[in-house]
N, C-alpha and C positions, 0 to 999 in steps of 0.2 A: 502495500500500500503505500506516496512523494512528497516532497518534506523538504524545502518545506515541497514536495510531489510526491509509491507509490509505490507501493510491494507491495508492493504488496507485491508477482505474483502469483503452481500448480500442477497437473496430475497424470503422470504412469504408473499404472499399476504393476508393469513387472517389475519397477524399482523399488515401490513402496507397498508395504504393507497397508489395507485396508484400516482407519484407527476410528475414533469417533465413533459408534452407532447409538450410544447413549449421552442423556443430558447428566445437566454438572450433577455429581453427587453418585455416577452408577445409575443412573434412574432411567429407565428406558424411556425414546421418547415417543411421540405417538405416531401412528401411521398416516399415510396421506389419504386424502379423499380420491373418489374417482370424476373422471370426467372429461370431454374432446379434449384435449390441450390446442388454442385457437390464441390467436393475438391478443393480449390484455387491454381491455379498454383503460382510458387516461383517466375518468370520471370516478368519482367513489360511488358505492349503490347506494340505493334509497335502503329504507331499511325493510321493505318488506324483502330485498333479495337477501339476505343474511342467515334464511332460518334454517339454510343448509351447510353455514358453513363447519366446517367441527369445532369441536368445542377449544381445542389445543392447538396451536403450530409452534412450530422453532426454529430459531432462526440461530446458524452455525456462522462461526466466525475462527480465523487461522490467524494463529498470532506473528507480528513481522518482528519483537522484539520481546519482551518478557510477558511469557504465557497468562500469570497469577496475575499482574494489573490491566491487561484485559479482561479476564472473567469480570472486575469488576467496574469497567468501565463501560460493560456493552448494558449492565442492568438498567442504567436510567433511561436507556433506547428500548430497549426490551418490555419496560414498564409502562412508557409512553406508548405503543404499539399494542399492549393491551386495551389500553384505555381508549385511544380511537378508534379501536377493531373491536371493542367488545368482546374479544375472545381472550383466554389464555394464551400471551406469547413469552415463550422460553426462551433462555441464550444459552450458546454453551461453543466451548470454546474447543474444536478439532487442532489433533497435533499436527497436521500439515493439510496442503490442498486435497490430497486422494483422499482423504478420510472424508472431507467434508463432502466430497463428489460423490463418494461410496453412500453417506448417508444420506443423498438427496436419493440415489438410485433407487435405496432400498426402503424410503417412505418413513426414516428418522430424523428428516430434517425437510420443513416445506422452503425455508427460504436460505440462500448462501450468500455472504460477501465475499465476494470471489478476486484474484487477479485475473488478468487478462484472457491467460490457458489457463485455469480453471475454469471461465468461463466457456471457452469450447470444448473442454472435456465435459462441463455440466449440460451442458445443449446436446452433445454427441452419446453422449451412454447414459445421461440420466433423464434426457427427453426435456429437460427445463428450458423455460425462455427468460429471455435478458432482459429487463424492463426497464432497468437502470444503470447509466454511467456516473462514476464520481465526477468532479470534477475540484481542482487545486489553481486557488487565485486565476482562475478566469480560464483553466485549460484541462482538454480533457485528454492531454498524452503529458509525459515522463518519458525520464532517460535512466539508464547504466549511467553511474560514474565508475569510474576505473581511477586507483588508490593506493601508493604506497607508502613505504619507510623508508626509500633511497632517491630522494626527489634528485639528484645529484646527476642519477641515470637516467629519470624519465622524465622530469622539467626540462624541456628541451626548446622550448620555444620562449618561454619565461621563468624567472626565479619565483619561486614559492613569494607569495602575498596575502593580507590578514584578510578574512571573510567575516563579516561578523553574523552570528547566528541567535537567535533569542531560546535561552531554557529555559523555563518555569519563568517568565518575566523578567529572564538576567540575560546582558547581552554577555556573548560565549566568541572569541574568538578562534578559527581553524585556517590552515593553510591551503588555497591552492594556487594552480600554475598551470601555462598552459593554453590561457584564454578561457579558464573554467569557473574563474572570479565570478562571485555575483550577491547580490545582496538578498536580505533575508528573505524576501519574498519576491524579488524576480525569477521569472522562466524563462531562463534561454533556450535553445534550442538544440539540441545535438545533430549530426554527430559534431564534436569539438574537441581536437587535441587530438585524437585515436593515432595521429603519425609515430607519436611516439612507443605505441608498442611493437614497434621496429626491433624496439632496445630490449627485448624480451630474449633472453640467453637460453638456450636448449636445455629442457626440464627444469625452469622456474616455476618456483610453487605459486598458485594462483591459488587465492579463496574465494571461493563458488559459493552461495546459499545451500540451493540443492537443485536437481535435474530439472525439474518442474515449474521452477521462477519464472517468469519472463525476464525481470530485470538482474536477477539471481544467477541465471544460468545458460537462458535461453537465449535471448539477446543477444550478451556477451560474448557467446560463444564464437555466434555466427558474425561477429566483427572480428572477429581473431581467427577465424577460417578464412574470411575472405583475405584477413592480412597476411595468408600462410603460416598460421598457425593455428594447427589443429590440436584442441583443446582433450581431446580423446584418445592424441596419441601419447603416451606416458614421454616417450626421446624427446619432443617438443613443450610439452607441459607438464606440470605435477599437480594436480588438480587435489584442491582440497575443500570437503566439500561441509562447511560451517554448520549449516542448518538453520541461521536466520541471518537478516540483515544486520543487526549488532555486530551476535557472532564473527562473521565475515571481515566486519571493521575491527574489531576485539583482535582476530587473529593476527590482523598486518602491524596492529599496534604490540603485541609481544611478538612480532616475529616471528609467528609458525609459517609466515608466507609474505613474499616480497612485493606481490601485487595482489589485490581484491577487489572487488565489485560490488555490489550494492544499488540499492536506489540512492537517488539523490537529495536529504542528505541523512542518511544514517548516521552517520557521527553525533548526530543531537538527542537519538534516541539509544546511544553505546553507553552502559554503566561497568565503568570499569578503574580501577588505579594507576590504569596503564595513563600516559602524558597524550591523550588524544590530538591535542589541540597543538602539540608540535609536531608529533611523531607520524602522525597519519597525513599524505599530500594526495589531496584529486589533482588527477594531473590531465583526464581525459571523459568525455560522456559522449555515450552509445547515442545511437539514431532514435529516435521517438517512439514510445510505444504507447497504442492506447489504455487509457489506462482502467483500472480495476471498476467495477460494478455490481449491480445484483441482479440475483436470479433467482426465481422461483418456481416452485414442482408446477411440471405442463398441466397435472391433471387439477390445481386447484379449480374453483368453480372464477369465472372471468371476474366476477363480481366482487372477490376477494383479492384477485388479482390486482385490480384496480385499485383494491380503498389502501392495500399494502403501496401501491405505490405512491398514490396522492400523498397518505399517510408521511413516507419515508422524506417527501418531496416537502412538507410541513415541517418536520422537527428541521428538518436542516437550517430552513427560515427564520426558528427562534432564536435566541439568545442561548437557553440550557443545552439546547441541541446544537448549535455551532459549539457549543465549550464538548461534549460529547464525543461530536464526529471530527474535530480534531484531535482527541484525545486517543481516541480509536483508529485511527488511517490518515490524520491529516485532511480530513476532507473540509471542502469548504463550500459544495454545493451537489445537487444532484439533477443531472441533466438528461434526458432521453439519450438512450444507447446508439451509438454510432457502428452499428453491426457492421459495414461493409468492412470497418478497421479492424475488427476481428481476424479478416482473413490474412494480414500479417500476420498475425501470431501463426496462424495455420502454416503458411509461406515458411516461415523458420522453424517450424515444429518439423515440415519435411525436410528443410536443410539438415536436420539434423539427425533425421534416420527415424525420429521417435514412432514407434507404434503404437495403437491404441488410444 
């Protein structure tokens, strides 16, 4: 989910293990309703259309940084989604993309906040549609930055310069180079810098998220294939592969790896002792991807469909709801889905062999 853009962000099942089918606490969650799965209307229903909707839904979410302060970040959205849906809505918080795709498949989750390829593996094997794109300070793509600890060999076009970042209301200064400067809340635009992984030396460790990212793995990759560097072949790279966006920044910061990737900008969401703020350099970001959204089971009834979406399209408009969905993805608005940009992801999903 981007940051300030967007891991956020998704799912092969021969890499990963199925995880999630139950809500927090062990609790199993409930099954889906049946019915056509047809285009969601924008409208919310009157209320005589609700009296079939079920009693329960749940709504999965994949954490991009620490698991435990998401569970409790997603409840005030969760609570809010009760209360203008009238029905019971759960949160609960899946260990990675597959899990969350698994549980929409199999009718333990009606709705997912999904990244990019999650979002077509939840359309492709779990039959869901997209009703919603994020959207961050005015834009509904994000980049890869690419990140190290030897600015010395990959600042190649400029020397490392202070970026300043806002945490918890503190401004935070980090270093990049490269052309990749930018201030707290600007989006530029990628690709920018990528020349430099020229300087990438045969089986340098790279930290990866995991296979299923878009901006974690997938992306990246396929900028580093087309630079002649295949990221698959161990003689060329050492792939190391994190497991979240932090992580990834965590690792180049104690040095298990010389270059990393991530969305842009992880480093404000890294808790660590490690000296982030000098030791880690973006020195380059990937080409655009669109960015992460939601999706819900094809077979709810349209009518639900729709009050989920107005719904989601409301809290974001508030006050408690903008402090929420930044809190949770950085989000800063929700826009009708830009499906045709989808087929990127699909585009490099096959660069990259993925099956499934």
């Amino acid at each position: 989910m981007d940051h300030k853009r967007p891991l956020v962000g998704l799912a092969l099942t021969a890499l990963f293990a199925a995880a999630c089918t139950t809500g927090p606490g062990g609790t199993t969650a409930p099954t889906g309703t049946t019915g056509a799965p047809t285009t969601a209307p924008t409208t919310a229903p009157t209320e005589d259309t609700s009296g079939n909707w079920p009693d329960k839904i749940v709504i999965g979410f994949v954490p991009s940084s620490e698991a435990g302060a998401l569970v409790e970040d997603i409840k005030p959205l969760a609570d809010y989604l009760t209360a203008q849906l009238g029905i019971e809505v759960e949160g609960f918080v899946s260990n990675d993309y597959t899990g969350l795709v698994e549980a929409m498949r199999s009718g333990q989750a009606q709705i997912g906040a999904l990244p990019p390829y999650g979002l077509v593996q939840a359309v492709d094997q779990a039959g869901a549609e997209v009703i919603l794109q994020s959207e961050r300070f005015g834009s509904g793509t994000y980049h890869t930055q690419f990140f190290t600890n030897n600015p010395d060999k990959y600042c190649t076009v400029s020397a490392p310069e202070e970026n300043i970042r806002v945490i918890s209301d503190k401004d935070t200064t980090f270093l990049n180079c490269n052309g990749t400067a930018r201030g707290n809340s600007d989006t530029p635009e990628g690709p920018i810098g990528i020349e430099a992984l020229s300087n990438l030396t045969p089986g340098t460790t790279v930290s990866f998220v995991e296979e299923t990212s878009s901006s974690g793995y997938i992306f990246p990759a396929t900028v580093l294939i087309n630079a002649g560097l295949d990221p698959r072949d161990p003689s060329v790279i050492t792939p190391l592969f994190a497991g979240s966006h932090d992580a990834s920044v965590i690792a180049v910061c104690e040095g298990q790896a010389e270059v990393g990737v991530s969305f842009d900008d992880a480093r404000t969401v890294a808790t660590t002792d490690c000296d982030l703020q000098n030791k880690v350099v973006v020195f380059a970001y990937g080409p655009e991807i669109p960015n992460d959204g939601i999706a819900v089971a094809g077979d709810l009834q349209d009518s639900l469909k729709g009050a989920i979406k107005g719904a989601l399209q409301a809290y974001a408009e508030t006050e408690d709801g903008a402090k929420v969905l930044d809190s949770i993805y950085q989000i800063t608005a929700f826009t009708d889905p830009n499906l045709d940009a989808l087929q990127l992801v699909r585009d490099a999903v096959e660069k990259l062999g993925f099956q499934g």
